[in-house]
VODREN-272742 format. One record per residue (C-alpha): residue number from 1; x, y, z; residue in one letter. Coordinates in steps of 0.02 Angstrom, whole numbers. Layout:
N
(marse NUM, (X, Y, Z), 'A') ...
***
This chain:
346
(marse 1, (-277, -789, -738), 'X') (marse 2, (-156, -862, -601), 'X') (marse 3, (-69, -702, -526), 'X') (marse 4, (73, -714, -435), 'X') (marse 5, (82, -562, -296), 'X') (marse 6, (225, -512, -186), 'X') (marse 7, (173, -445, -6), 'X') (marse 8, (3, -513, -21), 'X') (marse 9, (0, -549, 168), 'X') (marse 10, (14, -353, 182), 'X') (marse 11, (-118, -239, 213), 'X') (marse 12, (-160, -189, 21), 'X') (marse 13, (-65, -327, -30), 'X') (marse 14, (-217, -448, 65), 'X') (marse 15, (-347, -365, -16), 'X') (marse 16, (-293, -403, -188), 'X') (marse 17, (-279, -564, -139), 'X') (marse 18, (-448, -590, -52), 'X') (marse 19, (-518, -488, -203), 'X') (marse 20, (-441, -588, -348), 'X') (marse 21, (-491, -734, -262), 'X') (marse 22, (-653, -696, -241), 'X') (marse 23, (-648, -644, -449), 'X') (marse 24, (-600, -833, -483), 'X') (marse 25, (-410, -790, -512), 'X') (marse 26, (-286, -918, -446), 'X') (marse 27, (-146, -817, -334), 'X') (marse 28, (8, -862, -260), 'X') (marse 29, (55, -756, -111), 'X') (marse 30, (242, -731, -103), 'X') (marse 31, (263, -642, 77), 'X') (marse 32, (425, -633, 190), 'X') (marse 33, (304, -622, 337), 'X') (marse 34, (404, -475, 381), 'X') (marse 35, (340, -387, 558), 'X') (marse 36, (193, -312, 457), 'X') (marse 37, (129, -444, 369), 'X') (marse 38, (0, -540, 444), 'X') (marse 39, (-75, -716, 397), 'X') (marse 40, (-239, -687, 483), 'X') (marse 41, (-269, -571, 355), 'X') (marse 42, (-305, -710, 215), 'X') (marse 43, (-397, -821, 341), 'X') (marse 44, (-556, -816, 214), 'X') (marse 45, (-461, -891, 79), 'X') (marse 46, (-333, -981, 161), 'X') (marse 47, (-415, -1157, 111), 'X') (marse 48, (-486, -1108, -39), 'X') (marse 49, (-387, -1218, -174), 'X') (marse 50, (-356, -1066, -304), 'X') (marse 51, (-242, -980, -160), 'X') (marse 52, (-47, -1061, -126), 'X') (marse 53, (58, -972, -15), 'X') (marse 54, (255, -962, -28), 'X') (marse 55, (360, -873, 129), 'X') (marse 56, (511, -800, 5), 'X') (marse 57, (611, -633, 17), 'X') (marse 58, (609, -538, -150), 'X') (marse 59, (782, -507, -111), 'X') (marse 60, (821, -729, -132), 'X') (marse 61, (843, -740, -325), 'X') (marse 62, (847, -935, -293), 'X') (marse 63, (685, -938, -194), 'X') (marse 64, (589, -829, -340), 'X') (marse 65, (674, -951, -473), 'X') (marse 66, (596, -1076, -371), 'X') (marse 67, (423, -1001, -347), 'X') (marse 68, (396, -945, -534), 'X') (marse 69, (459, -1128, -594), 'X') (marse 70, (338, -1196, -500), 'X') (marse 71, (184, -1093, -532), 'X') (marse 72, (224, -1032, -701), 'X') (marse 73, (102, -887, -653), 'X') (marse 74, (24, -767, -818), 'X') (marse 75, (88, -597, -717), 'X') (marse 76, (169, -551, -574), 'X') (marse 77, (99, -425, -453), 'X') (marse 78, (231, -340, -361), 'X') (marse 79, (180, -254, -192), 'X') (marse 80, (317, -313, -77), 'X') (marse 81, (389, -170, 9), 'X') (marse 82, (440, -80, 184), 'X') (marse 83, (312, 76, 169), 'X') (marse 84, (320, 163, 336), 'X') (marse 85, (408, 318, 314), 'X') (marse 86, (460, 349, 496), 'X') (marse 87, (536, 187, 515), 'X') (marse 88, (624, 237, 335), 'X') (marse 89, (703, 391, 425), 'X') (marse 90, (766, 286, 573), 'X') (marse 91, (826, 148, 471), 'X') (marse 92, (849, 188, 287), 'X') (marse 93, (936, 25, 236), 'X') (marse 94, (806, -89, 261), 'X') (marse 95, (711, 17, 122), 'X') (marse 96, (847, 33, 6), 'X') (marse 97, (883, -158, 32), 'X') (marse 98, (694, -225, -13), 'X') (marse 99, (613, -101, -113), 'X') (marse 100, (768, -49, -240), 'X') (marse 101, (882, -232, -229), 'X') (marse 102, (723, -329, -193), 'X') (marse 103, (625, -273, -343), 'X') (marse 104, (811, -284, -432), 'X') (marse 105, (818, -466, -399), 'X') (marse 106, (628, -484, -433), 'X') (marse 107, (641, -403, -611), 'X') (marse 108, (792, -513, -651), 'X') (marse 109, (701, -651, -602), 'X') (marse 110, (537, -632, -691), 'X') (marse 111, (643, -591, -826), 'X') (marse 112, (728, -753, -841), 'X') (marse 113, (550, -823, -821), 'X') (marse 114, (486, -745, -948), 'X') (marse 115, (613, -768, -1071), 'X') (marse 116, (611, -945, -1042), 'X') (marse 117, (434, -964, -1098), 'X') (marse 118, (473, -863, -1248), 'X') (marse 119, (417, -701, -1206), 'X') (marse 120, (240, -718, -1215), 'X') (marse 121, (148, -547, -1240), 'X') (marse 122, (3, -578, -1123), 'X') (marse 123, (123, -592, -996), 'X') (marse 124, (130, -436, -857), 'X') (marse 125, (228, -369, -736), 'X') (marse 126, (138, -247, -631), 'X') (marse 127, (242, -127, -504), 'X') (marse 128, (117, -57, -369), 'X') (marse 129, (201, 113, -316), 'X') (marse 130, (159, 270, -220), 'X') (marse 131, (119, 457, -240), 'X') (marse 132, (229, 502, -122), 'X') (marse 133, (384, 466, -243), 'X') (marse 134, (312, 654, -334), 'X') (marse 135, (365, 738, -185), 'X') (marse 136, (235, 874, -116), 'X') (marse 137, (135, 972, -187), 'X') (marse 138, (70, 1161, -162), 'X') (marse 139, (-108, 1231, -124), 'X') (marse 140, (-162, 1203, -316), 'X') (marse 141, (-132, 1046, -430), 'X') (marse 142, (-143, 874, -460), 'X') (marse 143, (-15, 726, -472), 'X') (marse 144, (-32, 663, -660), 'X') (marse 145, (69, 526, -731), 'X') (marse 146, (184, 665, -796), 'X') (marse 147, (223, 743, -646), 'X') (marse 148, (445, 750, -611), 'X') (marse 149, (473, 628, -478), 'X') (marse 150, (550, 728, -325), 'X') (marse 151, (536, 598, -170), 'X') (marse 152, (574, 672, 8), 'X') (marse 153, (606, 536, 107), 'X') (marse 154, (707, 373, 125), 'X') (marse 155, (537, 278, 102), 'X') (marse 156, (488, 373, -70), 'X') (marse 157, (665, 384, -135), 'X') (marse 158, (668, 195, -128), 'X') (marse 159, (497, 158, -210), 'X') (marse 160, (562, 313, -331), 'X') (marse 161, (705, 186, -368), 'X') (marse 162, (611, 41, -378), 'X') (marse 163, (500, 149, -509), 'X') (marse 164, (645, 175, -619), 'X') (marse 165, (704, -1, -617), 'X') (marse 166, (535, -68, -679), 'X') (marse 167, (541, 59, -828), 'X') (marse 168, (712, 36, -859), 'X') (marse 169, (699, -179, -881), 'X') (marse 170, (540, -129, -988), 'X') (marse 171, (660, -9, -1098), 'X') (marse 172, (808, -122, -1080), 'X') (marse 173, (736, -287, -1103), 'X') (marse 174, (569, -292, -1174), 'X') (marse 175, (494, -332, -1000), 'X') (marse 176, (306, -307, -1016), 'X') (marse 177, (263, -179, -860), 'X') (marse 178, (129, -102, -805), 'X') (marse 179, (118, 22, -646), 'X') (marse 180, (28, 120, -522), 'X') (marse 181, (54, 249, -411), 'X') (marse 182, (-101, 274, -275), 'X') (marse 183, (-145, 411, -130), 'X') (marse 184, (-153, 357, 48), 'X') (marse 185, (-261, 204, 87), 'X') (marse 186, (-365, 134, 224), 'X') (marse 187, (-487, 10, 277), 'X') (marse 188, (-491, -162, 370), 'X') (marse 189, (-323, -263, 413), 'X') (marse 190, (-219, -59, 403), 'X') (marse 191, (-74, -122, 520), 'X') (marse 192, (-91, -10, 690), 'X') (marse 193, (59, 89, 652), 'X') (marse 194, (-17, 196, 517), 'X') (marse 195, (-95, 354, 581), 'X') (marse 196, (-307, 282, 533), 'X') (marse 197, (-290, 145, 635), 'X') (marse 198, (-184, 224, 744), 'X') (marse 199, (-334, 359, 807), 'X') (marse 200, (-462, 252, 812), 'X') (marse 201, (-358, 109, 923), 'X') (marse 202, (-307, 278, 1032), 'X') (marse 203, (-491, 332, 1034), 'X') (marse 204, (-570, 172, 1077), 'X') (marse 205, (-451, 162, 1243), 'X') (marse 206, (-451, 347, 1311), 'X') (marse 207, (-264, 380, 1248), 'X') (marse 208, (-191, 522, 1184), 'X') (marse 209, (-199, 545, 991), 'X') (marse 210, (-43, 619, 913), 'X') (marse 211, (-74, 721, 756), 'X') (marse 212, (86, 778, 692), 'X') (marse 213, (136, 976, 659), 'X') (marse 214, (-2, 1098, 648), 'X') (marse 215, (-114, 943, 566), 'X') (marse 216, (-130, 1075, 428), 'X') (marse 217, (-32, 909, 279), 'X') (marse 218, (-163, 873, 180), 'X') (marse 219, (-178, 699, 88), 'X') (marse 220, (-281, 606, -51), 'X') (marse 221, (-392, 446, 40), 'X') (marse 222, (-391, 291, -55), 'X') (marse 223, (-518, 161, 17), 'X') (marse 224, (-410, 7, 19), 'X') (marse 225, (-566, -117, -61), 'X') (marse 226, (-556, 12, -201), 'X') (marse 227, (-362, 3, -224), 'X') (marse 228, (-390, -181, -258), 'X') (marse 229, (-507, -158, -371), 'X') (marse 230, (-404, -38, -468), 'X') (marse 231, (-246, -149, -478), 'X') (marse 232, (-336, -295, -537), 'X') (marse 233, (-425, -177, -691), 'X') (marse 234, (-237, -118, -723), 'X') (marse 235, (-149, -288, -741), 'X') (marse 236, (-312, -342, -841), 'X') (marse 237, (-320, -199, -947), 'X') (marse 238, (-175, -72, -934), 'X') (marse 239, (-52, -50, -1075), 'X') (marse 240, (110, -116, -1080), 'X') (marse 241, (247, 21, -997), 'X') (marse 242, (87, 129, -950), 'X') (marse 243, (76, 208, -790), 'X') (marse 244, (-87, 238, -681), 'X') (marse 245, (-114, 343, -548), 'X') (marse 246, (-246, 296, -423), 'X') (marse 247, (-314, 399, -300), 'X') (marse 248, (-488, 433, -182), 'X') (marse 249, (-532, 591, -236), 'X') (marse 250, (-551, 625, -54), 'X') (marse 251, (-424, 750, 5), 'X') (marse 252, (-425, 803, 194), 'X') (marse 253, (-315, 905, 315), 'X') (marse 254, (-238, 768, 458), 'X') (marse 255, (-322, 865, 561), 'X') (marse 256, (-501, 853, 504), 'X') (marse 257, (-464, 661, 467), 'X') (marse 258, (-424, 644, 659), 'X') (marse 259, (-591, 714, 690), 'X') (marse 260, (-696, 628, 598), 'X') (marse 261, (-634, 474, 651), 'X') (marse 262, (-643, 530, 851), 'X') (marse 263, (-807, 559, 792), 'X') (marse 264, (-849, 393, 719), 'X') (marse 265, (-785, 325, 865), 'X') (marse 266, (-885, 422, 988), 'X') (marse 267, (-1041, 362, 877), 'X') (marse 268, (-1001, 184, 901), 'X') (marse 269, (-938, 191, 1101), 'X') (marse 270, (-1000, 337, 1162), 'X') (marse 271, (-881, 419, 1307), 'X') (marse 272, (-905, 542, 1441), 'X') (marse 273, (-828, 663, 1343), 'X') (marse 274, (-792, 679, 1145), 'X') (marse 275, (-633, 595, 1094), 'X') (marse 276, (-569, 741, 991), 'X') (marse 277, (-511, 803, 1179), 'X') (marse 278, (-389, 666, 1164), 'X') (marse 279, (-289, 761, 1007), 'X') (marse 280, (-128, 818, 1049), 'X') (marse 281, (-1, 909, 917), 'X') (marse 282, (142, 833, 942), 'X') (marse 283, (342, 869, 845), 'X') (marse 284, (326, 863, 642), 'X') (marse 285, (401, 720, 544), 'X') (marse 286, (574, 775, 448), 'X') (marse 287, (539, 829, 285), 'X') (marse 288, (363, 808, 324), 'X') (marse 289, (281, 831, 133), 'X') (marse 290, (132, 962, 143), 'X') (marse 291, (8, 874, 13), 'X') (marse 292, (-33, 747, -108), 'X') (marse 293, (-161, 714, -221), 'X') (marse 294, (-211, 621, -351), 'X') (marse 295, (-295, 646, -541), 'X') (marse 296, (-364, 482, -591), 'X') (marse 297, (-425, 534, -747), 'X') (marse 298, (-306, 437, -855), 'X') (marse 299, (-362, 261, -772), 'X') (marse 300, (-535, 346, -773), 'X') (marse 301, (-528, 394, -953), 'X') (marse 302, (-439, 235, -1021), 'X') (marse 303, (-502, 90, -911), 'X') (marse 304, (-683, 154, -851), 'X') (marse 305, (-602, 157, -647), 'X') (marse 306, (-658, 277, -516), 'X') (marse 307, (-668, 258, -329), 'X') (marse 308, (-843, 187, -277), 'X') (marse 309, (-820, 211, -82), 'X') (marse 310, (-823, 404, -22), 'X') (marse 311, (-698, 443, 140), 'X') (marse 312, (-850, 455, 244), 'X') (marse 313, (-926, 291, 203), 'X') (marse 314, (-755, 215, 215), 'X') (marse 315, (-691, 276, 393), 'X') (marse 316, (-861, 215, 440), 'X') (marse 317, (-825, 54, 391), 'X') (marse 318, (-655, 45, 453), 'X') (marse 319, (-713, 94, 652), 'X') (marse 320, (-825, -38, 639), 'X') (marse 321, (-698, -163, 563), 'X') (marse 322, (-595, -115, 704), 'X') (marse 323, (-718, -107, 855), 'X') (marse 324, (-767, -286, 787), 'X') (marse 325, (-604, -371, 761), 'X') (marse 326, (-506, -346, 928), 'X') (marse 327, (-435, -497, 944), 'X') (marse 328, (-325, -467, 760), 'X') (marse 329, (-262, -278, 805), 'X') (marse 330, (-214, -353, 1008), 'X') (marse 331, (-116, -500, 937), 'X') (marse 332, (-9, -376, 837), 'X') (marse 333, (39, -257, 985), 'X') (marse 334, (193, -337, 1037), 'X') (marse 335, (280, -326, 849), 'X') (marse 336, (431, -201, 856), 'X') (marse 337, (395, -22, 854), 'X') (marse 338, (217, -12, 883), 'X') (marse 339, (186, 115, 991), 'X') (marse 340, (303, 203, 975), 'X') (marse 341, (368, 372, 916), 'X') (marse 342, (472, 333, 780), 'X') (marse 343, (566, 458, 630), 'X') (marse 344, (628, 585, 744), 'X') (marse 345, (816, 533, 727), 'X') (marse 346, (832, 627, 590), 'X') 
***
């Protein structure tokens, strides 16, 4: 199958990439190279001939006409998007601007695509989305497929859009779409802004570690190796307009996360004193959602996917990715924002 995936110089986009590569898919990786995507990240297949990379904005109708002329790819993957909801509550238009008129011009353009090669069946578009567009959840439940949307914040209002778009060109136009909506991930190549990479960078160099409110917001863990694994199965398998949520099945408070990973750390470099001293609470996010979490059991049930790597196992893995690769996190520290306390404008 040649894919073509948007973002794939991200941090889940990559590891779709690396991952379909590695499955003997061709890919093209279409990537803005906004400030958190990262080249280094594809540095294992960078060479190998079944990977082409194209430096587009989803929002450049031209540049996608150009891209899916040339490749004539069998489905698209779309992951392009700004994700990072503090930046979404200082700046809101950059979200609205890729992930609802981005994905806008991307649907019209696969569209056009697809039309021109007369609508083949086979063909997929697949729209990689977020939990976070269900809003937040209570002390019991799950997020199912069927759960209302209620986003609370710039970030998940615009993927909530974006959502709606992709079932509306499927209703509309005949557009064959599949999509997915996945819990919190982590692992290897996280960009240092997100809160995992984020405690073990401030760990590993004696800083203070912010955890925000009481810690007490619980999420769903999503290894990001696993993610990968799960979007490829979808676009594979996964029926047409069909929606999948993917999640870890490893739900923890903030605060326990924090620990375990100050813990991890503390394993690897031991300190004069344990890290978790380094944990400060620090002023909540607005409109900071209380919990998420996932049921898989529909991409369970349907397409024989669960999550292979356990949140222990995985953080383990990601400290050592970390403590092993300083030279990728240290070349990223001077991007915009990083480091500091951003979403408080609100």
């Amino acid at each position: 199958m040649k894919l073509l995936v948007t973002g794939g110089a991200g941090f889940i986009g990559s590891a779709v990439v690396r991952r379909a590569i590695a499955e003997g898919h061709e890919v093209v990786n279409l990537d803005a190279l906004t400030y958190a995507a990262c080249l280094d990240n594809l540095a294992s297949v960078a060479s190998n001939p079944r990977y082409a990379f194209v430096r587009a904005d989803i929002r450049d109708r031209a540049a996608l006409d150009r891209a899916l002329g040339q490749y004539r790819p069998d489905a698209v993957m779309h992951l392009a998007a700004e994700s990072h909801v503090d930046r979404s509550i200082d700046g809101p238009a950059a979200f609205v601007e890729t992930n609802v008129l981005g994905t806008f011009h991307l649907l019209e353009a696969v569209r056009a695509y697809w039309q021109g090669r007369g609508r083949p069946e086979d063909f997929r578009f697949h729209h990689v989305s977020t939990d976070e567009v269900f809003g937040s959840l209570g002390a019991e439940g799950l997020f199912t497929e069927d759960t209302p949307y209620d986003p609370r914040s710039p970030y998940s209002a615009s993927k909530a859009g974006s959502d709606h778009l992709v079932r509306a060109w499927h209703e509309t136009y005949g557009l064959p779409v599949v999509m997915t909506n996945c819990s919190n991930n982590y692992g290897p190549f996280h960009f240092p802004e997100k809160l995992v990479p984020v405690v073990i960078l401030s760990a590993l160099e004696g800083r203070q570690i912010p955890v925000y409110g009481t810690g007490e917001n619980l999420r769903d863990w999503l290894y990001v190796e696993d993610h990968a694994e799960a979007l490829l199965t979808v676009i594979r398998r996964g029926k047409v307009r069909r929606s999948y949520n993917i999640g870890g099945e490893n739900e923890r408070r903030n605060i326990d996360l924090v620990r375990m990973i100050c813990a991890l750390v503390d394993e690897a470099r031991p300190a004069a004193r344990p890290r978790a001293e380094l944990i400060r609470l620090v002023a909540d996010r607005p409109g900071h959602d209380r919990r998420y979490a996932i049921d898989p059991g529909r991409i369970a049930g349907e397409l024989g996917w669960r999550p292979s790597v356990t949140l222990e196992e995985g953080l383990r893995r990601t400290v050592a990715w970390y403590l092993d690769n300083p030279a990728w996190w240290q070349a990223l520290r001077d991007r915009a924002g990083l480091g500091q306390r951003l979403g408080l404008t609100a």
